[in-house]
C-alpha positions in Angstrom: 136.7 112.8 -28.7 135.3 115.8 -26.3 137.6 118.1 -25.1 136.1 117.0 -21.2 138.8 113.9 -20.6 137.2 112.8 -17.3 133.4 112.4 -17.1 132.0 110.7 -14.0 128.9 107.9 -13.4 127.6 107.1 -10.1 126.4 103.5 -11.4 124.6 105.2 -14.2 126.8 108.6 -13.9 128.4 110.7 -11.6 127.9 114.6 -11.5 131.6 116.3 -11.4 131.9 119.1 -8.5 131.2 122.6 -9.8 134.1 124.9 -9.8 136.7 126.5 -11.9 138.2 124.0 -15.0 141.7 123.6 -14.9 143.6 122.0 -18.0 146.3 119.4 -17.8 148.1 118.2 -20.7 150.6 115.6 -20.7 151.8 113.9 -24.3 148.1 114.5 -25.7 146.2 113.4 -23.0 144.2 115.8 -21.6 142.7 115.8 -18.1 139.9 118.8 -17.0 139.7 119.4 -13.5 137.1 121.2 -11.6 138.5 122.1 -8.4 136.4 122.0 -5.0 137.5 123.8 -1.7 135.3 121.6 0.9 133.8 123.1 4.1 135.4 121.2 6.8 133.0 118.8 8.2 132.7 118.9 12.1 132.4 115.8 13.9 129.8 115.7 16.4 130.4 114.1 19.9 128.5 113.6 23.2 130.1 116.2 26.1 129.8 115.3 29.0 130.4 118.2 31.8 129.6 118.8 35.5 128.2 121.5 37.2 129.3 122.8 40.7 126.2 124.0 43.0 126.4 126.3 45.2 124.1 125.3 48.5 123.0 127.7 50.6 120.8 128.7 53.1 117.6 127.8 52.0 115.0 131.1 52.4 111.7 130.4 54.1 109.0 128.7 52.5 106.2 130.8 51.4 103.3 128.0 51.9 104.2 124.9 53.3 102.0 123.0 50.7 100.2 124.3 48.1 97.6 122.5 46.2 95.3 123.8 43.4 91.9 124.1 43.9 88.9 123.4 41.2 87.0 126.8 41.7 86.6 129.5 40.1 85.9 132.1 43.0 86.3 132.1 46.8 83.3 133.3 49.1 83.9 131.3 52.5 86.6 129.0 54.2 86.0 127.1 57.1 88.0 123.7 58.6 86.6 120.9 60.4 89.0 119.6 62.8 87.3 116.7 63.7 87.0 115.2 60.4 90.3 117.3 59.4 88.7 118.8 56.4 88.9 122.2 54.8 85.4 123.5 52.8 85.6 126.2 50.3 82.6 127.8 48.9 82.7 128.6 45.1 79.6 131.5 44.3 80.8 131.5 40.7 80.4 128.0 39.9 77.4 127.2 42.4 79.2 125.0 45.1 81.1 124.0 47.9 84.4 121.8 47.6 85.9 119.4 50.3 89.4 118.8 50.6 91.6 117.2 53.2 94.5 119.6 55.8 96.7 118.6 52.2 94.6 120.3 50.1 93.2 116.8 47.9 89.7 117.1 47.0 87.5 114.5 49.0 84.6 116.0 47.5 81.9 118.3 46.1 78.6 119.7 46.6 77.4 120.8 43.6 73.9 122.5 42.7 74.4 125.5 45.0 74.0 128.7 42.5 75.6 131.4 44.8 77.1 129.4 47.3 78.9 131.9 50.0 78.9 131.8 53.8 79.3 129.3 55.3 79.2 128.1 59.2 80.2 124.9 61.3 78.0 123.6 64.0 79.5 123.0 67.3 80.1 119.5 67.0 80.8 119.9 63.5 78.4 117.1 62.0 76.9 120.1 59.5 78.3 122.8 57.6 75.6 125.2 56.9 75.6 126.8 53.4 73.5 130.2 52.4 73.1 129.6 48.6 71.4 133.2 47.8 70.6 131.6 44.0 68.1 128.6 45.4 66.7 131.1 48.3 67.9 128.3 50.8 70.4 127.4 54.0 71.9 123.9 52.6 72.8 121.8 55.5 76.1 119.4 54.6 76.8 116.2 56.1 81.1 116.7 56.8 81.9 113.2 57.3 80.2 112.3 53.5 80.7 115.9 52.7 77.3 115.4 50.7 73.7 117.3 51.1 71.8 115.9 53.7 68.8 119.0 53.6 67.6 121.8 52.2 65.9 124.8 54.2 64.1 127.1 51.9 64.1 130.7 53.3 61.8 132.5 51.1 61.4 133.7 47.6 64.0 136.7 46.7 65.8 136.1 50.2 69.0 135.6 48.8 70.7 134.3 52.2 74.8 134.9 52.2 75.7 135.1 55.4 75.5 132.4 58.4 76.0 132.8 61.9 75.2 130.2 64.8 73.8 132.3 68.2 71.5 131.7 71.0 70.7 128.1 69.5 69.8 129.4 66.6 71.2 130.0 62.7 71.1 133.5 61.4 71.4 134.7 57.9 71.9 137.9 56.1 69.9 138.6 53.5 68.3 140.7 50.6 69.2 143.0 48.0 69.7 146.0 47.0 67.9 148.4 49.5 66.2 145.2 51.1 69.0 143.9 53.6 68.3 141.9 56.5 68.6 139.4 59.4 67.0 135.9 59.3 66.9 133.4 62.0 66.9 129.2 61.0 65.2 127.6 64.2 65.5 123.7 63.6 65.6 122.8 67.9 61.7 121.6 66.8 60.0 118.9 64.9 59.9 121.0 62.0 62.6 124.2 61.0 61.4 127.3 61.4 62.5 130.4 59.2 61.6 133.9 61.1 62.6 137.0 58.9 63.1 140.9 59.0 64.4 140.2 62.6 66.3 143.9 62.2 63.5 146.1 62.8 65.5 149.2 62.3 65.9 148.5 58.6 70.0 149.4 59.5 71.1 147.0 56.2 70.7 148.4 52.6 72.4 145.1 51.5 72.5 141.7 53.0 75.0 142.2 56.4 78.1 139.7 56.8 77.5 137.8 60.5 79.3 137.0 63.0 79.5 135.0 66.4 81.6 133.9 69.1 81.3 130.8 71.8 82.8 133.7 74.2 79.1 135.4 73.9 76.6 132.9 72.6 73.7 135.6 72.9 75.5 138.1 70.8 75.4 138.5 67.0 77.7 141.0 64.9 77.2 142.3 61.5 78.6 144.6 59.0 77.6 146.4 55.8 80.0 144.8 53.1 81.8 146.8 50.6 79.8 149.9 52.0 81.7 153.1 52.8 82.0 154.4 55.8 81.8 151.0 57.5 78.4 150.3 59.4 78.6 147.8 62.4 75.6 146.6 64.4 75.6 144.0 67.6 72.8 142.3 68.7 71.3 140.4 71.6 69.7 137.0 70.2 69.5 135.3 73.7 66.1 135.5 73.4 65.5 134.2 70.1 64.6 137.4 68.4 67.6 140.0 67.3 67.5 143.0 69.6 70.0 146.0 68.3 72.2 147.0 71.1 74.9 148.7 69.6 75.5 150.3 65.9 78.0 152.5 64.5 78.4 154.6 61.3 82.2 155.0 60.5 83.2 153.4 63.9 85.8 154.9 65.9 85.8 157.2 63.1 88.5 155.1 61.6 86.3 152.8 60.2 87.2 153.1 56.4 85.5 151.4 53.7 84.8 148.6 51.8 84.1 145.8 54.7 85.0 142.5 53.1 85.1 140.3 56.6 84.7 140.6 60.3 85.6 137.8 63.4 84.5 138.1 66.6 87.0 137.4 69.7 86.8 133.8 71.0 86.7 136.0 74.9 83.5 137.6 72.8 84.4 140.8 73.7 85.6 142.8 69.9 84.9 142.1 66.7 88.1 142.5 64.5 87.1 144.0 60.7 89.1 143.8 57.4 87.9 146.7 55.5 89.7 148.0 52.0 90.5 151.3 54.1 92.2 151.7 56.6 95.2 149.5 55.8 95.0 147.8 59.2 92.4 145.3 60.9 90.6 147.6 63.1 89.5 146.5 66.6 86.2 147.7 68.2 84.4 146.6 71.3 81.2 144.7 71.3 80.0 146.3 73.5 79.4 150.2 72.1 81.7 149.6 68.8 83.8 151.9 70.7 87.8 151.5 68.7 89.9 148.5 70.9 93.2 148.4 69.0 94.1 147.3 65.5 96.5 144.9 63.9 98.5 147.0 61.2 98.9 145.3 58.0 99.0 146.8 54.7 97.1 147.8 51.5 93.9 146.3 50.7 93.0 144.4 54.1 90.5 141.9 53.2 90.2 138.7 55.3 90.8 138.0 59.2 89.9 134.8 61.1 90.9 134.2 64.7 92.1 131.0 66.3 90.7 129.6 69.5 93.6 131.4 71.5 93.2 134.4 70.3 95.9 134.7 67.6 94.7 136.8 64.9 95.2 135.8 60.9 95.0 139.1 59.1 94.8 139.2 55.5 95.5 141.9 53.1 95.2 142.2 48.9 98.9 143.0 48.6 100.4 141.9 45.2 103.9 143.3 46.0 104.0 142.8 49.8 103.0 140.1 52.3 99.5 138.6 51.8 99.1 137.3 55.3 99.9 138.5 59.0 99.3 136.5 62.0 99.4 138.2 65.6 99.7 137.6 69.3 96.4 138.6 71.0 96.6 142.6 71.3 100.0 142.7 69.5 99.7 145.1 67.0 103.0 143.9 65.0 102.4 140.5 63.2 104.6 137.6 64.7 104.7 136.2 61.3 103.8 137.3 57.8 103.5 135.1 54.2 104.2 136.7 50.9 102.6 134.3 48.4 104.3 134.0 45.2 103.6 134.7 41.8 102.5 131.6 39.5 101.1 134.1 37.1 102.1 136.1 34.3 101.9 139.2 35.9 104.5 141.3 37.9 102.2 141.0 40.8 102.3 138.2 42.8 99.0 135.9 43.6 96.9 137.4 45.9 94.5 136.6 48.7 91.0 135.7 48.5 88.8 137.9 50.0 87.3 136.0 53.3 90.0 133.3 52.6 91.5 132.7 55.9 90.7 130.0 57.9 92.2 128.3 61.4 92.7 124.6 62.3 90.5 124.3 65.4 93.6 123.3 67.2 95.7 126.7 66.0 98.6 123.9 64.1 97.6 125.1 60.6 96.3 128.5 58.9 94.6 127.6 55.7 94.3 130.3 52.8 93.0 130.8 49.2 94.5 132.4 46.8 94.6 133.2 43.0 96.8 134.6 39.8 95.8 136.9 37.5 94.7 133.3 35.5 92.2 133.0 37.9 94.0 130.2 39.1 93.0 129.3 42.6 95.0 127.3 45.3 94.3 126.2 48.9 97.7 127.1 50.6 99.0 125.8 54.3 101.2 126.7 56.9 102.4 125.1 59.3 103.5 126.8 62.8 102.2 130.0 61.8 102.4 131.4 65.2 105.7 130.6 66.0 107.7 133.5 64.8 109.7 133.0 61.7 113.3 132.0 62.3 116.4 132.3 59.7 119.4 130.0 59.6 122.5 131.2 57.6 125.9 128.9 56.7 129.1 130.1 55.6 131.6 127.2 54.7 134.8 127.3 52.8 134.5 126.7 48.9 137.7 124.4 49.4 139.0 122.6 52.1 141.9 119.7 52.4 141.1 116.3 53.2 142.1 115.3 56.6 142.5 118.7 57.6 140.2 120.5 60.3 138.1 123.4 58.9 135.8 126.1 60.1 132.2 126.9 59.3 129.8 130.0 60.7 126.5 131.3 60.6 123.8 133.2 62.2 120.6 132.3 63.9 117.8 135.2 63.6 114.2 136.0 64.4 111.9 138.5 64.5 111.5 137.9 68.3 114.5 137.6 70.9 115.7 133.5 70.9 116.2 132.1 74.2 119.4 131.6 75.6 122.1 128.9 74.9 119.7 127.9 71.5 122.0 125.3 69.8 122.1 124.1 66.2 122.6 120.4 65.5 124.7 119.5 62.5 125.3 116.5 60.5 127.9 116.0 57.6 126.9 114.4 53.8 130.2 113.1 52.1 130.5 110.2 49.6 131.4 108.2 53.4 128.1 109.5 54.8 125.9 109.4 52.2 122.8 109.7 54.6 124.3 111.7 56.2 126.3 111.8 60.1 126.2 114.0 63.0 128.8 115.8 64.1 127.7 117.7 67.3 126.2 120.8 68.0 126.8 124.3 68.1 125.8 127.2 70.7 124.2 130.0 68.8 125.6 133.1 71.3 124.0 136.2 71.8 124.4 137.4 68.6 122.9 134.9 67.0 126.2 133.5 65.6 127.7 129.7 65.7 130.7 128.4 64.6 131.4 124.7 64.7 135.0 122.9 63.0 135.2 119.5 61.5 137.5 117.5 60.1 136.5 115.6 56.6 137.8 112.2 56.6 136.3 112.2 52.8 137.0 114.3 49.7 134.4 115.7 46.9 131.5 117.7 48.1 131.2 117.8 51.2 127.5 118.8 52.5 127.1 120.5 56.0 123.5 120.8 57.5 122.6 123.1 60.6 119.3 122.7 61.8 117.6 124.5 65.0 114.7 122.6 66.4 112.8 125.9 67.0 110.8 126.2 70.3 107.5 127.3 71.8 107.8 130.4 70.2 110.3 130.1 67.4 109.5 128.0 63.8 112.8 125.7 63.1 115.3 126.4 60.5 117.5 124.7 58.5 120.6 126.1 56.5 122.8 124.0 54.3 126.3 124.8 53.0 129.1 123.0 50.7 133.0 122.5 50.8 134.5 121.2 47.7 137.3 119.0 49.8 140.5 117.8 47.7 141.1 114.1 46.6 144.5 112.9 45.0 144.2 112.4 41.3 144.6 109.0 40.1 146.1 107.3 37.3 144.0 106.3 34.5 145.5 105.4 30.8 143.8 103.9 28.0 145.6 102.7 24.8 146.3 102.9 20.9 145.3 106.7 21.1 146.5 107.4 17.6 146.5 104.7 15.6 144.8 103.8 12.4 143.5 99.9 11.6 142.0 98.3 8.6 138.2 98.5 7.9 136.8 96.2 10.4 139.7 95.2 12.4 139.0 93.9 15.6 141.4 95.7 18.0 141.7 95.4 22.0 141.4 98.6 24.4 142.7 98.5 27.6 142.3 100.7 30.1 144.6 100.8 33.3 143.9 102.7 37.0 146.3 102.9 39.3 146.3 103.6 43.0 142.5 104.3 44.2 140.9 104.0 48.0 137.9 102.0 47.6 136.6 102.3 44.2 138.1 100.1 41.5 135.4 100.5 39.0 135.9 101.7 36.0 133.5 102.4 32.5 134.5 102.2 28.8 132.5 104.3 26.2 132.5 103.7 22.9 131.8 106.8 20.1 132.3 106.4 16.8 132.8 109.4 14.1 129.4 110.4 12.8 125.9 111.8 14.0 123.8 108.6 13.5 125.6 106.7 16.5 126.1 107.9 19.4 128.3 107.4 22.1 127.6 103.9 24.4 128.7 102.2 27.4 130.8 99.4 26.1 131.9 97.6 28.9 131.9 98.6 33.0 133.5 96.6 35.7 136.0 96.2 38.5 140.0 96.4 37.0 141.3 93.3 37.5 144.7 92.4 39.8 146.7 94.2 37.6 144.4 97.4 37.2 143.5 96.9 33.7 139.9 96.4 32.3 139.3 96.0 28.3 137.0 95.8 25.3 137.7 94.6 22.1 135.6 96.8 19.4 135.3 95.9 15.6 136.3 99.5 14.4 134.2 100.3 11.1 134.3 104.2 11.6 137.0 106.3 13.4 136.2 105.7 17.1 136.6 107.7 20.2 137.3 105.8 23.9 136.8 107.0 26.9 137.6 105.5 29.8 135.9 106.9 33.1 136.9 106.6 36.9 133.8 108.3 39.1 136.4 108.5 41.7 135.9 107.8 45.2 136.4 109.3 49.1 140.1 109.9 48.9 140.2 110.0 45.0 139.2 112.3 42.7 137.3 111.1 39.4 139.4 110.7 36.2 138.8 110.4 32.1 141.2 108.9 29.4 140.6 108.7 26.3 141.8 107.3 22.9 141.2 107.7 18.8 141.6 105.0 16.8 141.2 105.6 12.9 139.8 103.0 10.7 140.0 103.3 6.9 137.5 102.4 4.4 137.7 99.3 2.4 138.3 100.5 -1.5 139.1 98.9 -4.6 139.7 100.0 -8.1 139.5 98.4 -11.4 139.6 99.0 -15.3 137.6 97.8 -17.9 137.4 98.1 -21.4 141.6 97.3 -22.0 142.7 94.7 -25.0 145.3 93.2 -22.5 147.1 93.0 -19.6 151.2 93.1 -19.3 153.7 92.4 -16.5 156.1 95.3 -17.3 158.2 97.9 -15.2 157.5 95.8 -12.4 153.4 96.0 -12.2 150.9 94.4 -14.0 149.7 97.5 -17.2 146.3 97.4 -19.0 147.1 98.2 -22.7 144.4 100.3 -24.2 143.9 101.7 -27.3 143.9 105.4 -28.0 140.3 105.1 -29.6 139.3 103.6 -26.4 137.9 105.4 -23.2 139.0 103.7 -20.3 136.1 103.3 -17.5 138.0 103.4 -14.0 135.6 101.3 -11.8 135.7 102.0 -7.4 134.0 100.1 -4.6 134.1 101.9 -1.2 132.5 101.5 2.3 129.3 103.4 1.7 128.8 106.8 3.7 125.4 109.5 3.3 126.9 111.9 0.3 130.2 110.2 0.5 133.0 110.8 -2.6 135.7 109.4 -3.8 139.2 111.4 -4.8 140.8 109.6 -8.5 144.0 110.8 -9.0 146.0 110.2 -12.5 149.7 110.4 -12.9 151.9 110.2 -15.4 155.6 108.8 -15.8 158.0 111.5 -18.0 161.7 113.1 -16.5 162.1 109.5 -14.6 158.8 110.1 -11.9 156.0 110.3 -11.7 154.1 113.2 -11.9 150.1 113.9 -10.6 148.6 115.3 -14.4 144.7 115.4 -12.4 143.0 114.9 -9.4 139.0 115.2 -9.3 136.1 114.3 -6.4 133.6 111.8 -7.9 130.2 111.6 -5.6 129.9 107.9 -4.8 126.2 106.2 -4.9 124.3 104.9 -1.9 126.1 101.8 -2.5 129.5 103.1 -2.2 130.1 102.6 -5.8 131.1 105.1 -8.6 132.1 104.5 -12.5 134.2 107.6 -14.5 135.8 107.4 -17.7 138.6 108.7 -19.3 137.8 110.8 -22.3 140.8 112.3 -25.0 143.5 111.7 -27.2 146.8 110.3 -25.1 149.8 109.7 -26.5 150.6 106.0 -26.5 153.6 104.9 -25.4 153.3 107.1 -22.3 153.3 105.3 -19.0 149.6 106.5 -16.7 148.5 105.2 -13.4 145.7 106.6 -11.2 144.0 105.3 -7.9 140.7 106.3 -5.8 141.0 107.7 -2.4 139.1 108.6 0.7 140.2 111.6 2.0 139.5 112.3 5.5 136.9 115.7 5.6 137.7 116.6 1.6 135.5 113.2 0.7 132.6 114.8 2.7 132.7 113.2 5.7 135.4 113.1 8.5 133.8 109.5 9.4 137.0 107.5 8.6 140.8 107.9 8.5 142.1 109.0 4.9 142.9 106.0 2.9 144.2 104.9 -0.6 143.5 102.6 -2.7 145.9 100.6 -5.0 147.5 102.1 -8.0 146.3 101.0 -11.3 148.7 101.5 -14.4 147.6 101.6 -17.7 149.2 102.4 -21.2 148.0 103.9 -24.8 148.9 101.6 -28.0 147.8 102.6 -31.6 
């Protein structure tokens, strides 16, 4: 026979574990063994944790709503407040889009190549459109937001720029070295288009136009992106443009770069975002003579006024605030926006050029933006004249149920709050989960309140100051959170510990003991092993005597976990329990002559010549193996001679035989095993099989 006395099948054979060979010898019969250290497997289990927030004052929203837009450039904004819609012309992709105060597109106007200014009529029913690339003013229909006609303005015009004055439409227009003024008469049966209306050739470019209801026979323009900044006003009461007042570098402040101009609502300045200086300069209409300024920062290039005056001032800033809003001749902004960055770049988005745009009614300042993706968004907010307020909290991170407690802040704004301003607050426990008030606070001159409570309920406990705001003032809101103590419960959960037979059915109870309200309790089920993951089991109210159960058919080693989620006055609480459950395994013999009852077990004789084939059955596990162990009786025990791991097949099953020359007469018995992490897996609890006992004869 071979000197290798052990030689494994799985069904057909069974590989032996590489490793050092070991000799045993014990009256002839000779056992190799390679022995395997095992890595220890690692049982994988669902953790469940929980994650305390801190809640604080909440900083100011940048944009009260944002919504993306479906353009790829930004020449005009204007808002019709009857029909409460916003219009954006997009030159780059040849139209004008639609959207409602939200932002959702109601619609778009396509086939305008060049599509820039744009201009409202008084009654807004028509949104005029200068579309340079068709040589045409495009009239819009606002409540269909469609094209209702067409006004050609002459080959090579190139119109850009509309302005409504003395009952009639002007236009910029021309190129390079051709700039101009255009009028649109359509009061007659047929529209009438009157060109080169600035005698005085002032424009080397189309100028940007602008109007006011304050002076409806006045017309201002302005070279864009031209440096020094040239201004003109005209009279158009008559119906033809008569140049009353021009400037070159006006106030000699007048910087460079003109990207937009408004005119008063009083008609009395026009009010100019030029790259340089980094303010809005103010000049009078009436000898462009310097009137002020609204100091902003680097790259001003937007400004639209509201009806009352209020100024919207915005700058191309990508790491300071993108838009200032100001009182009427207040030359520090009530209220400034820093849009954020939804880029990849370290600047933030930044402001369209000419993208401002009022609500008729002053309630809402619209604004365009975009990211270095060339991303745009229409962006609105709310209040923007009411200066900014900011509402701080400061509450205890712990706090005893039952027991009063303290909480502070501080009220703030860039402009002085009237006196006795209050705060209202309300309180968010597991009581209250909507929320309750519990009374107000007087914010005192320092802008600091302090209010006590007393929390009937533990767990989080939410406090939420709010402060209306006022005429003047935007409201606030600050939030802050006391972890409030609950008593800990009693929770138990049985047979932690103890090991079953494959597929016994065994009971798990679960008892609570004293709670407040909640009597509720869960019972998860995870058995040992990657492929099943933890389940709810069973959930339900204890019964009388606090106990709830679930009877599981344990196959694997199984984790329990019983779970409380606590409730106002108690805190939640987990138990849990391991059961083990072994594998089923048998072992047999074949190829014996006969079977004896001697020594007080049932022996297979063999003969010497004969290889033994030690047959195992066990519960079937993904790269699962078996550990057969032989002993031998000498010296009155008996003694362990080998011990080897046999790989087991997908069926569980595993076939080795003996190999060698034993002495006969010598008493052998050997038995499979699963051995909890060393068989491979750490699925079930170690378990042995029956010893089998076998004997040589000539």
């Amino acid at each position: 026979m071979k000197d290798d006395l052990m030689r494994g099948h799985d069904d057909l054979h069974t590989t032996r574990a590489d490793g050092p060979p070991y000799l045993f010898r014990a009256w002839g019969f000779e056992i190799i063994v390679r022995i395997r250290t095992l890595p220890t497997a690692t049982a994988l289990a669902v953790l469940f944790s929980s994650a305390a927030l801190a809640v604080g004052s909440a900083a100011p929203a940048l944009a009260d709503s944002s919504t993306l837009l479906p353009v790829r450039s930004t020449g005009d904004v204007v808002v019709d407040g009857v029909h409460q819609r916003v219009f954006i012309s997009d030159p780059a992709g040849g139209k004008v889009v639609a959207t409602d105060y939200a932002g959702t597109v109601l619609g778009t106007v396509d086939s305008l190549p060049g599509a820039r200014g744009l201009e409202l009529s008084a009654d807004s029913g028509t949104l005029y459109a200068a579309v340079p690339g068709a040589d045409a003013i495009v009239a819009i229909d606002t409540a269909t937001a469609t094209e209702a006609e067409r006004y050609p303005t002459g080959a090579g015009t190139g119109p850009e720029y509309p302005a409504l004055a003395g009952d009639k439409l002007w236009f910029g227009y021309g190129g390079s070295g051709e700039g101009n003024i255009g009028s649109l008469d359509l009061s007659g049966a047929d529209p009438v288009v009157t060109l080169k209306q600035d005698t005085n050739r002032t424009w080397y470019d189309a100028p940007i136009l602008g109007s006011s209801a304050g002076a409806p026979g006045t017309l201002v323009a302005g070279a864009p992106g031209q440096s020094p900044v040239v201004l003109g006003v005209y009279d158009v009461s008559s119906g033809t443009a008569t140049l009353t007042a021009h400037a070159f570098d006006p106030g000699n402040t007048g910087g460079g770069n003109l990207s937009d101009l408004a005119v008063t609502p009083d008609g009395k300045d026009v009010v100019t975002a030029s790259g340089a200086p980094y303010y809005q300069a103010v000049y009078k209409i009436s000898d462009l003579s310097a009137d002020g300024r609204y100091q902003t920062n680097t790259y001003p290039n937007a400004v639209d006024i509201a009806p009352d005056g209020t100024v919207a001032a915005g700058t191309f800033s990508w790491y300071d605030p993108d838009v200032h809003v100001f009182k009427p001749g207040v030359s520090t902004p009530v209220r400034q926006y820093d849009l954020p960055n939804t880029g990849t770049s370290s600047g933030a988005d930044t402001l369209a050029g000419s993208g401002l745009a009022w609500s008729p009614d002053g309630s809402r300042l619209f604004a365009v933006s975009y990211n270095d993706k060339d991303v745009y968004s229409l962006r609105v907010f709310d209040d923007p004249t009411k200066a900014a307020t900011s509402l701080t909290m400061v509450a205890p991170v712990k706090a005893t149920r039952g027991k009063a407690l303290s909480v502070s802040g501080t009220l703030t704004s860039a402009e002085a709050l009237p006196a006795g301003a209050t705060v209202s607050v309300t309180r968010t426990d597991m009581e209250s989960p909507s929320g309750k008030p519990v009374g107000t606070a007087t914010v005192a001159a320092d802008g600091s309140y302090t209010f006590g409570d007393t929390p009937p309920a533990g767990g989080k406990v939410t406090y939420t100051a709010t402060y209306a705001g006022d005429a003047s003032h935007s409201g606030a809101t600050a939030t802050g959170s006391v972890e409030v103590s609950r008593s800990t419960p009693t929770l138990t959960l049985n047979n932690d510990g103890k090991v079953y037979a494959y597929g016994s059915d065994v009971k798990f109870t679960a008892h609570l003991g004293t709670t407040y309200k909640n009597r509720a309790v869960e019972l998860w089920a995870d058995p040992y092993g990657s492929d099943k993951p933890g389940k709810l089991v069973k959930s339900g109210t204890v019964n009388a005597d606090g106990n709830l159960s679930v009877t599981l058919d344990l196959t694997r080693d199984t984790k329990v976990t019983a779970k409380f989620a606590g409730d106002a006055r108690y805190a939640p609480k987990t138990a849990a329990s391991t059961a083990g459950a072994k594998v089923k395994v048998s072992t047999s013999l074949s190829g014996f002559y006969k079977t004896k009852s001697a020594w007080g077990h049932t022996y297979s004789y063999f003969h010497k010549s004969k290889d033994p084939v030690v047959n195992t059955t066990m519960t079937a596990y993904p790269n699962r193996k078996q550990k057969l162990t032989v002993q031998a009786y000498y010296n009155g025990a008996w003694h362990e001679t080998a011990s080897e791991y046999f790989a087991l097949s997908a069926s569980g099953k595993s076939s080795v035989t003996l190999e060698g020359t034993p002495s006969t007469g010598i008493r052998f018995r050997l038995r499979s095993a699963y051995i909890n992490n060393s068989s491979g897996d750490n699925v079930n609890s170690t378990t042995y099989g029956s010893w089998k006992y076998l004997i040589f004869t000539s």
